[in-house]
C-alpha positions in Angstrom: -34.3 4.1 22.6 -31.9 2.5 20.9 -31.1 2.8 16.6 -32.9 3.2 13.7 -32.6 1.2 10.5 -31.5 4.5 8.8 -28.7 5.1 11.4 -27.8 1.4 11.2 -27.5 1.5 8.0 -25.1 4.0 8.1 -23.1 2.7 10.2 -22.4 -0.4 8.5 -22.6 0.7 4.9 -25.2 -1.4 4.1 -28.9 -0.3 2.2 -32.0 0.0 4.3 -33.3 -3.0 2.1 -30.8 -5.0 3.0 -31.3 -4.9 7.2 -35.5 -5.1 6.3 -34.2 -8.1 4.5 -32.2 -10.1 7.2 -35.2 -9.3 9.5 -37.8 -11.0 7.6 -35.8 -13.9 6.9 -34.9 -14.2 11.5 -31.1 -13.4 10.5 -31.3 -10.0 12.2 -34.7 -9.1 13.7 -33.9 -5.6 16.0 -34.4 -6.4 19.8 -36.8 -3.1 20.0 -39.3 -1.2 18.4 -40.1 2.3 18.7 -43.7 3.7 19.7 -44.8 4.3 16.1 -43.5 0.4 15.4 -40.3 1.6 14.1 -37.6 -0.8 14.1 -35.0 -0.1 16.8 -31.6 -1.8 17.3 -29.6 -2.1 20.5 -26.1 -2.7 20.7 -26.4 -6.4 20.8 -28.0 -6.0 17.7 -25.2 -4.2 16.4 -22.5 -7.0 17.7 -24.6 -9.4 15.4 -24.9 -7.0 12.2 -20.9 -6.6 12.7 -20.7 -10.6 12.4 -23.0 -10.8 9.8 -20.9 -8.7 7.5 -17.6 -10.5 8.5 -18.7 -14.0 7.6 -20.5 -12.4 4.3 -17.2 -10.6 3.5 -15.6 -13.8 3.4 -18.1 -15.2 1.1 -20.1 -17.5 3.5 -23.9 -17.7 2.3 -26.7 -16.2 4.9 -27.8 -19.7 5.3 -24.6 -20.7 6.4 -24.1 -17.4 8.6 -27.5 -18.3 10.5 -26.0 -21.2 11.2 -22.7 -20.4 12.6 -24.4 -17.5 14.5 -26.9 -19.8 16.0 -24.8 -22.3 17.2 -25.5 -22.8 20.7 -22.2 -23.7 21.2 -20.1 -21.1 20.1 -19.4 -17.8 21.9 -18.5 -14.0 20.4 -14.9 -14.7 21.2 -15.0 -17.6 18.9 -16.4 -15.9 16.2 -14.1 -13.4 16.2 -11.1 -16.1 16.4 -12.4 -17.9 13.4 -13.1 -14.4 11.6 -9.7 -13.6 12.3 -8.4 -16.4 11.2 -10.2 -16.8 8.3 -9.2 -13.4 7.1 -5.8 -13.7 7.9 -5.7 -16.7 5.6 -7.6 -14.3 2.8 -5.2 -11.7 2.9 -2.0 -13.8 2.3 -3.9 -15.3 -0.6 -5.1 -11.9 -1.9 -1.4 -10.3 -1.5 0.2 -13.3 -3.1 -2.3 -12.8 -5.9 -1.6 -8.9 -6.0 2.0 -9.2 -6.4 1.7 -12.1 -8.7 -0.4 -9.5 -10.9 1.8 -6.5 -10.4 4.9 -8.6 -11.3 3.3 -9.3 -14.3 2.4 -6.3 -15.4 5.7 -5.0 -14.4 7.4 -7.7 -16.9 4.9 -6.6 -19.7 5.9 -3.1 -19.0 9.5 -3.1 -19.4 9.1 -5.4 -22.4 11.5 -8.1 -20.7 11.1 -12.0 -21.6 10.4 -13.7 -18.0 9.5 -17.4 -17.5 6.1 -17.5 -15.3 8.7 -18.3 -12.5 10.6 -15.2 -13.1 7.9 -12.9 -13.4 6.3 -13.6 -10.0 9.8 -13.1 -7.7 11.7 -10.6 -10.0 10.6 -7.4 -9.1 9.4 -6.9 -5.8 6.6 -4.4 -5.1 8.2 -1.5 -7.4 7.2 -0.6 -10.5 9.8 2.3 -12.1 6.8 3.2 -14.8 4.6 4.4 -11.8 7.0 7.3 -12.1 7.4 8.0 -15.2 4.5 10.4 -16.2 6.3 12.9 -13.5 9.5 12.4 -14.6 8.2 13.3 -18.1 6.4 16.2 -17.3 9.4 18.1 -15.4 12.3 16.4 -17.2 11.1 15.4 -21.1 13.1 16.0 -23.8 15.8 16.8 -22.0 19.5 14.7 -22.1 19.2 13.4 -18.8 15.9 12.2 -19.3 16.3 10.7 -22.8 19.8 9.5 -21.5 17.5 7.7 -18.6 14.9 6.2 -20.7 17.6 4.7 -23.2 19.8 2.9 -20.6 16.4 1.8 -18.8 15.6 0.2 -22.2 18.7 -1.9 -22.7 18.2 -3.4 -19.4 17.4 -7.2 -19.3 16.2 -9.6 -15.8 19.4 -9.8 -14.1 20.3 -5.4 -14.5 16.7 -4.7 -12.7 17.4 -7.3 -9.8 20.8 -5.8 -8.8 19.2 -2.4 -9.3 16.6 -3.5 -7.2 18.6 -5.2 -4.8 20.6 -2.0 -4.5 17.7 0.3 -3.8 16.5 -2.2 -1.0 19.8 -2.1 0.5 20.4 1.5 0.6 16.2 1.6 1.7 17.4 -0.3 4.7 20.4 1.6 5.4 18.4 5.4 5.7 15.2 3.6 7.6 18.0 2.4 9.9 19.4 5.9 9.8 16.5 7.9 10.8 15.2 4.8 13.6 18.6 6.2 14.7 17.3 10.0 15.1 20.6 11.1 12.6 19.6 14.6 11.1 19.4 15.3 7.3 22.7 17.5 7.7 24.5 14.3 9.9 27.5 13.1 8.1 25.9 9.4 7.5 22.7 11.1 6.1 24.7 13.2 3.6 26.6 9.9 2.7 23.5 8.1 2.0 21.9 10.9 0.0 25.6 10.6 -1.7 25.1 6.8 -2.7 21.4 8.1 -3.9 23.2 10.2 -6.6 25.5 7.8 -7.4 23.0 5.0 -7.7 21.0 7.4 -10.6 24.3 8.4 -12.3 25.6 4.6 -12.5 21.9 3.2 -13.7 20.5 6.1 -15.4 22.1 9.6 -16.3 24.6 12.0 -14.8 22.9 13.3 -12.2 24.8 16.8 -10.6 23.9 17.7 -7.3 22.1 20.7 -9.0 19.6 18.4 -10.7 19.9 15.7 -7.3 18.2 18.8 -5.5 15.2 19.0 -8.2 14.5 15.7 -7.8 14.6 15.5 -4.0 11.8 18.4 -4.5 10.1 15.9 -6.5 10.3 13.1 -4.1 8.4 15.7 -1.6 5.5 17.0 -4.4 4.8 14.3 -6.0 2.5 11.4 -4.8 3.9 8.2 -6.4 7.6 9.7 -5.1 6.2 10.4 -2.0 4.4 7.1 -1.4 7.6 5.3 -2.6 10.1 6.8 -0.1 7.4 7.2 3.0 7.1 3.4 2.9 10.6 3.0 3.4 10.4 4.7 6.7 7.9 7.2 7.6 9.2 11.1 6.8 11.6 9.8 4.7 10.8 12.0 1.5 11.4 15.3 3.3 14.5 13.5 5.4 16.1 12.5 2.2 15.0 16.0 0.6 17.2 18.0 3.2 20.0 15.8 3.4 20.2 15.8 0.0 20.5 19.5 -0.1 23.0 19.5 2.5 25.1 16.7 0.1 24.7 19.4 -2.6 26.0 22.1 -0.4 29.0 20.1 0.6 29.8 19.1 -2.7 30.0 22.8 -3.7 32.0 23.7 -0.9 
């Protein structure tokens, strides 16, 4: 029996107007029709709809789709190689332009003079005023968090790229860690969660492992946290939480 326009339309995220209007211009006509003259589409149908939406995606005009879709010469396999590599080739230039903007904003941000140079390979991908409305709301007003915000201000280009090159380091040092299978309560976990301390006292306020423990809740609960440390290495919020309890415990003992 095959689909209806409604259903197809569903399926692709498209409007109904827009499948009545590839079939009245030949660049999608359905293969069937029901018994009430309904238009019906088979699954070939649906291969070419799929195509169709690729090429428009990557900003080819319908005349031009007919064209490459018609070409007598050129098979579904081939389509899908030039789609793919056509949209490889999009998303380097949309990530380049991403981080270009991001790194910009981040220099804006932090109120820091950059070249244009400087402000595109400074940074990296993280941005430490993402987490600052958290931060605020559970530590604001308080000496650790005032301490924090004051050092953070005095920094200049070269203080945030060994900070950053720091937190990349130690990143790659737990992701190795847990790739391992090393519990939270391991010796080598509790020394990283250790360095994580240390790292926060030397950049931005004594941090006890009383107040390491509330944050490593916060690295759990809250999203930004959260989406930080999970794409260092996936589970490492919660990893990092218990072996940072663990540190805690040891330090008290």
């Amino acid at each position: 029996m095959g689909y209806s326009v409604g259903q197809v339309a569903g399926f692709a995220g498209v409007t109904v107007r827009t499948l009545h209007h590839y079939d009245a211009i030949g660049l999608l006509s359905p293969g069937g029709r029901s018994t009430a003259g309904h238009r019906r589409y088979d699954d070939a149908d649906l291969d070419r709809l799929q195509q169709i939406l690729f090429y428009r995606e990557l900003g080819f005009p319908l005349e031009e789709v007919a064209v490459l879709l018609d070409d007598p010469g050129a098979d579904p396999q081939e389509h899908l190689r030039r789609q793919h590599a056509l949209l490889t080739e999009r998303i380097g230039e949309l990530t380049r332009m991403a981080a270009a903007v991001e790194h910009a904003m981040e220099a804006k941000k932090m109120g820091i003079n950059l070249t244009p140079e400087e402000k595109f390979e400074v940074f990296g991908e993280k941005d430490p005023e993402r987490y600052a409305e958290e931060t605020a709301r559970r530590w604001g007003g308080s000496h650790s968090h005032e301490q924090a915000r004051a050092r953070a201000a005095g920094y200049g280009k070269e203080e945030w790229q060994r900070m950053k090159d720091e937190v990349d380091a130690w990143g790659a040092a737990y992701a190795a860690l847990m790739a391992g299978g090393a519990e939270p309560g391991s010796e080598e976990a509790m020394d990283l969660a250790e360095a994580h301390r240390r790292h926060l006292t030397a950049w931005f306020f004594e941090c006890h492992p009383r107040t390491h423990v509330e944050l490593a809740e916060m690295y759990v609960a809250d999203e930004n946290f959260h989406a930080f440390y999970e794409s260092i290495h996936p589970g490492l919020p919660e990893h990092l939480r218990e072996a940072i309890r663990a540190n805690a415990a040891r330090q008290a003992a």
